[in-house]
N, C-alpha and C positions, 0 to 999 in steps of 0.2 A: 628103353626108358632112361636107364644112366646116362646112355650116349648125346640123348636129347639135354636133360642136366648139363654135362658139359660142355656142351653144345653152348648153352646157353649161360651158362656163366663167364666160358671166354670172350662170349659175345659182351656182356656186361663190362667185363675187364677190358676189351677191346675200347669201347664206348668210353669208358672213365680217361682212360690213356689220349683218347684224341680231344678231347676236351678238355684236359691237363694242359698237355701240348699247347693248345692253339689260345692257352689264357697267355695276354701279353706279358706279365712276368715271367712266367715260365720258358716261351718263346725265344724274348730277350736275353734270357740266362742261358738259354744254349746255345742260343747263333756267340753268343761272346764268349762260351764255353767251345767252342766249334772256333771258331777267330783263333782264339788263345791255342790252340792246339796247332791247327795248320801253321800259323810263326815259328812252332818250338818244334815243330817235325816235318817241315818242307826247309825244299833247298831255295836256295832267293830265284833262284831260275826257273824252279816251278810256280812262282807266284804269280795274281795276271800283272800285266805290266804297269797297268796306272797306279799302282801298292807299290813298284818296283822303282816306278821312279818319278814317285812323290808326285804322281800330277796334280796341279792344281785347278782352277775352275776355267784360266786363260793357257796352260800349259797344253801343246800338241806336241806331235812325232809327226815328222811331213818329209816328204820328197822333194827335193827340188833337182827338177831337170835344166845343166849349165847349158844353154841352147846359143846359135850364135847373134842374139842380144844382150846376151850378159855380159858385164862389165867387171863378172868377177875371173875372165879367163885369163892365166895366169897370173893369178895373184895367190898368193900363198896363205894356206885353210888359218892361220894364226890372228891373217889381219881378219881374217872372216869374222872369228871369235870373240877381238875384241870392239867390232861393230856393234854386239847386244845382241848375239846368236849362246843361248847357254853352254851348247856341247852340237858337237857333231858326232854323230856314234861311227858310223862310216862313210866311205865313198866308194860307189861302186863304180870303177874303170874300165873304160875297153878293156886292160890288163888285169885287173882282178878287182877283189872286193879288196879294200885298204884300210887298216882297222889301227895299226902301228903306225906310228912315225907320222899323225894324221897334221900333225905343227909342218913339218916342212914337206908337205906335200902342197904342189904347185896345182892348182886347176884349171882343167883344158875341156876344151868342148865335148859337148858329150858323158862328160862325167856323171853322174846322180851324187848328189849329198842327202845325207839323211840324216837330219836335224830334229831336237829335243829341245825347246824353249818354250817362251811367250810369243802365242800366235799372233799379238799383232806387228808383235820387234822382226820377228821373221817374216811375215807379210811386209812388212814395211821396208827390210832389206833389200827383200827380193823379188819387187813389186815387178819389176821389168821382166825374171824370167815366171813368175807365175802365171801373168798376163800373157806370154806366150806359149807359156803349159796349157792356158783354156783355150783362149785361139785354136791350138792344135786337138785340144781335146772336142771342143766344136766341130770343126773340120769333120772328123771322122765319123 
């Protein structure tokens, strides 16, 4: 008979708790109680990325593949930049991924760059090799 009692009053306390919870004050006070904690005790590398780097509502992370229509093969990733490309985080090379020294690095076909901006500045740069990124993505 106790066992049923508390049985039954956890169950009550259970009840009051999720209906607490799920009152929108309440809610809002822990996801921002919850927010406020993950800032002050994650590393910036364990954040998701769109918090990491400030995206905003035109902001993407894209690939672009230097195919041989691109007009940007050997030109050097600086003038890229200051075409109205925000940042290039890296380039991945037949010889490796290149993450230093990203200013005087020359671009040759076949590269990938991997770009952080405004999707239509970077659409717009690199209208010639994306239109050949679907082409080929068609194709197959």
């Amino acid at each position: 008979m106790e066992v049923i009692i508390i049985i039954m009053e956890l169950s009550n306390i259970i009840g009051i708790l999720t209906i607490t919870v799920k009152t929108p004050f309440i809610n809002n006070r822990l996801s921002n109680k919850l927010q406020s904690e993950m800032h002050n005790h994650y590393e910036l590398w364990e954040h998701p990325i769109e918090e990491v780097l400030f995206l905003e509502n035109e902001d993407v992370v894209m690939q672009i593949d230097i195919n041989e229509v691109s007009e940007f093969i050997d030109v050097n990733t600086f003038d890229i930049v200051s075409r109205g490309v925000d940042n290039i985080l890296f380039i991945e090379s037949a010889e490796a991924k290149i993450r230093e020294e990203l200013n005087e690095h020359k671009i040759q076909l076949g590269d990938n760059l991997f770009l952080y901006g405004n999707k239509n500045e970077i659409e717009e740069t690199f209208s010639k090799e994306i239109e050949a990124m679907n082409k080929k993505k068609n194709a197959s």
